[in-house]
N, C-alpha and C positions, 0 to 999 in steps of 0.2 A: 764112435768118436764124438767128443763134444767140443763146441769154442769154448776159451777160459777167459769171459769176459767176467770181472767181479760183478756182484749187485752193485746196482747204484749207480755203478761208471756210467760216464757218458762216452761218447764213442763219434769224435769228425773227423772225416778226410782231411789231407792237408790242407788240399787246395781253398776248402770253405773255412778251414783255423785260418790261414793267410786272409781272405777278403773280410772277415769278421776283425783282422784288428786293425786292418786300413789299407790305404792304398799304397801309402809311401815304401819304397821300395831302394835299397843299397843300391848305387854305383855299379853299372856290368860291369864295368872296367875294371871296377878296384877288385869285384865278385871274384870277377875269371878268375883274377892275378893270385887270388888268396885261395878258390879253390886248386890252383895250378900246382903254388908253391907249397902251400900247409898240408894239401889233400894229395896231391902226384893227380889231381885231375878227377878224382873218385869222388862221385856224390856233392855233398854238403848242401844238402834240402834243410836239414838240420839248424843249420847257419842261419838259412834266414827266418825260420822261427823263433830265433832266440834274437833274432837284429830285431823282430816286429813286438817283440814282449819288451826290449827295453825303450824300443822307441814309446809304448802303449804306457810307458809308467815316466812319461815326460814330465808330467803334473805331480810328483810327489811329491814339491815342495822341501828335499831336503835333498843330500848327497847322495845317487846310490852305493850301496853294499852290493857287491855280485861274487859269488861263492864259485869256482869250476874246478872241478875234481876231475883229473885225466887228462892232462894238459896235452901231449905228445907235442906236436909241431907247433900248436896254439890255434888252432882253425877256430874253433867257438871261442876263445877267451879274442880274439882279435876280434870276429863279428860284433860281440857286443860292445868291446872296445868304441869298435867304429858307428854302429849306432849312438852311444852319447859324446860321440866327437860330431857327427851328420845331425844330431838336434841340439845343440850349443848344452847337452845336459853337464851335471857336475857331478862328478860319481869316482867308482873306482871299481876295477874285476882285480881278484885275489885267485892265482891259479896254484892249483897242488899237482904234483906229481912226484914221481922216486926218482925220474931221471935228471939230474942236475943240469939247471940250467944252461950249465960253460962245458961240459960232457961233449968232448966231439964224437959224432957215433955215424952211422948210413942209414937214413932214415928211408931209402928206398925200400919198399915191397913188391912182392908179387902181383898185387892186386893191383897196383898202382902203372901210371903210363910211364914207358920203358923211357920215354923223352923229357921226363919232368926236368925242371930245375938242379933238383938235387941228388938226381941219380947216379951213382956210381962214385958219389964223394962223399967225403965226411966231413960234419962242419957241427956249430953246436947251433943250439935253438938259441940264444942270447947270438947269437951273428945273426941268422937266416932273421930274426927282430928285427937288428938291425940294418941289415942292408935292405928290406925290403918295406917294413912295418914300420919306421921310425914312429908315425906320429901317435898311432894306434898304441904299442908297445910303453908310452913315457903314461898311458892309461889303466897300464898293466903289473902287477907285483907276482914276480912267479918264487914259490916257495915249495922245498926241495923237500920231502918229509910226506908221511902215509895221513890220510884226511884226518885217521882217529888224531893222532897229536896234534894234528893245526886246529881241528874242532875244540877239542878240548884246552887250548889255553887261546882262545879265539877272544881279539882286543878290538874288534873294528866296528863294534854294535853291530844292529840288529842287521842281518840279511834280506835282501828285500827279492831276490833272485839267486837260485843254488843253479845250478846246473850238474848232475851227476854222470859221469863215464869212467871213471877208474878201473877200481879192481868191480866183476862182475860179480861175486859170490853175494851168499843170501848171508852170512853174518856182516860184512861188509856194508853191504847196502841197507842192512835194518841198524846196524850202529851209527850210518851218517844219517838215516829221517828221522830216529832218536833224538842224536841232539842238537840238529838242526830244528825239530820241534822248539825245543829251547830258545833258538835263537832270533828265529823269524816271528813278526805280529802279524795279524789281522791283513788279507788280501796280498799276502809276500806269497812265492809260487816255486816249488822244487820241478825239477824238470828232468826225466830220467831216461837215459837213450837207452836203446835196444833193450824196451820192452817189448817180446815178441807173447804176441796172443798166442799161438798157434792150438795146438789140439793134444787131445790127451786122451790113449788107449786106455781104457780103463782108470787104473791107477798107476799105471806103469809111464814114469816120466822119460825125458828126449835120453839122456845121457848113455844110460844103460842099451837101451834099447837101440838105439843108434850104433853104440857101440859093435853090439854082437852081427847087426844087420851088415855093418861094415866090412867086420873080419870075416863074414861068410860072402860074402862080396868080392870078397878081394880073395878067398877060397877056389872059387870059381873059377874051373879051366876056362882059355880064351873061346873055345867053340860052344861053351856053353853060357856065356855071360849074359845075363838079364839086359833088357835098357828101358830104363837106367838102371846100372849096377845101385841094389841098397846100399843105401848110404855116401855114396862117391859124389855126387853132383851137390851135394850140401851135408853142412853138420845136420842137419834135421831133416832131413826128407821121411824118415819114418815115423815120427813123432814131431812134429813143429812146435818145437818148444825152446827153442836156442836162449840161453840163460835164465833157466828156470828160475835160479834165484830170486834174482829181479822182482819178477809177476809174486813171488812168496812174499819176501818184504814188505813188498807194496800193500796186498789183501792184509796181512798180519798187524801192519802199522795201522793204515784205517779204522782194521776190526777195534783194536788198542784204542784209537781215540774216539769213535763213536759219535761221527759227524763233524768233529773238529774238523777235519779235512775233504775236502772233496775231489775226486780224480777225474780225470778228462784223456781219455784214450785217443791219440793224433795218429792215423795211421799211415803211413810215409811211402812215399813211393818205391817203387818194385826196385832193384837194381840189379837182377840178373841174380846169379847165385852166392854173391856175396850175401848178397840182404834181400830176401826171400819176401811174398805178399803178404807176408804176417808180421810185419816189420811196422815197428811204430815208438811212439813216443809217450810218455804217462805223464802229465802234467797235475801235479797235486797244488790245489789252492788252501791259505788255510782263511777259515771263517772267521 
């Protein structure tokens, strides 16, 4: 087995990405509330990454442009929201996703706490804004449509912060750092969730191989069951490679530019088996 770290990547924990861009740190209060209601209580380490990258582009001198593809609840498009509301910045985040704003739907999950906010009701993301996000939200433009078409007739200049979570596929994600290349100059920064390092048999990537470990897993008479049964306690426990995509993209677009960009591998805290220790972040700068 080998890690699939690219050449060239660099590679920080979070906690030293965090004290490397300052100390200033979001409101617990507002934190909690936003991880409680957006998140049902799950994680968002993620959040303040992106709160400390917009506070760190304070000095830009002009408006920012902030790009966030995968909007769901709004958890990251509100963090950075609420960063250039906490440094008097002037800016704007532009969220994408397919699920319509005014869409009443039950945004509760499994993974999520069974006491959250919004469990057990349906409501749309344009209310859950508003009763809880007002000020955040009036910082915010949520646009209902797949990233290709908003990239492609894209009116707001240059991007100075993408943030990527959408759809996770490797055409997907090599068509938005395509023409995002395009869009963004000199020192603007893509930022790409669930990139997972993990490991790789051979040449035999997570999906396959996962797969078949799973169905013989779940093959398994009860008195004969392994522990952990393969593949049950995670998508990847045979292969740690959860959205290969992603990590492909990423190597293929760099290879493609040839130093234009540079990557920075953040690697994110553990969260039990949703989000495995090979969990991390790709943060591409461009030169």
């Amino acid at each position: 087995m080998k890690t699939l770290i690219p050449v060239g990547a660099s590679v920080a924990p979070f906690e030293r990405k965090m004290a490397e861009l300052g100390p200033r740190s979001v409101s617990e209060e507002w934190y909690d509330r936003a991880v409680r209601v957006l998140r049902g209580g799950d994680g968002g380490e993620h959040g303040l990454l992106l709160y400390q990258l917009i506070l760190h582009r304070s000095g830009a001198g002009h408006p920012l442009v902030v790009l966030d593809v995968g909007t769901a609840r709004g958890f990251s498009a509100m963090m950075m929201a609420r960063a250039m509301l906490d440094a008097n910045m002037a800016g704007h985040v532009y969220t994408v996703d397919v699920i319509d704003h005014d869409e009443l739907r039950g945004w509760h999950v499994e993974k999520q706490e069974p006491d959250e906010p919004l469990a057990r009701i349906e409501i749309a993301r344009s209310e859950i804004w508003n009763r809880w996000f007002g000020d955040e939200a009036a910082r915010i433009t949520a646009v209902t449509a797949q990233s290709s078409d908003v990239l492609d007739d894209w009116k707001h200049g240059p991007v100075d912060l993408a943030f990527l979570d959408g759809s996770h596929t490797y055409a997907s994600v090599k068509r938005e750092l395509s023409v995002l290349d395009c869009l963004m100059a000199g020192g603007s920064e893509i930022v790409l969730d669930d990139y997972h390092l993990g490991v790789s048999v051979a040449r035999v990537h997570s999906r396959p191989l996962n797969a078949i470990a799973w169905v013989l897993g779940r093959a398994l008479p009860p008195t004969r069951k392994l522990s952990p049964v393969p593949g049950e306690s995670n998508e990847y426990v045979i292969v740690k490679q959860r959205f290969y995509g992603i990590r492909k993209a990423v190597s293929e677009f760099l290879e493609e530019r040839d130093g234009q960009w540079s990557l920075e591998i953040i690697s994110m805290p553990s969260r039990g088996e949703y989000q495995g220790s090979d969990y991390s972040l790709a943060a591409l700068t461009k030169e």
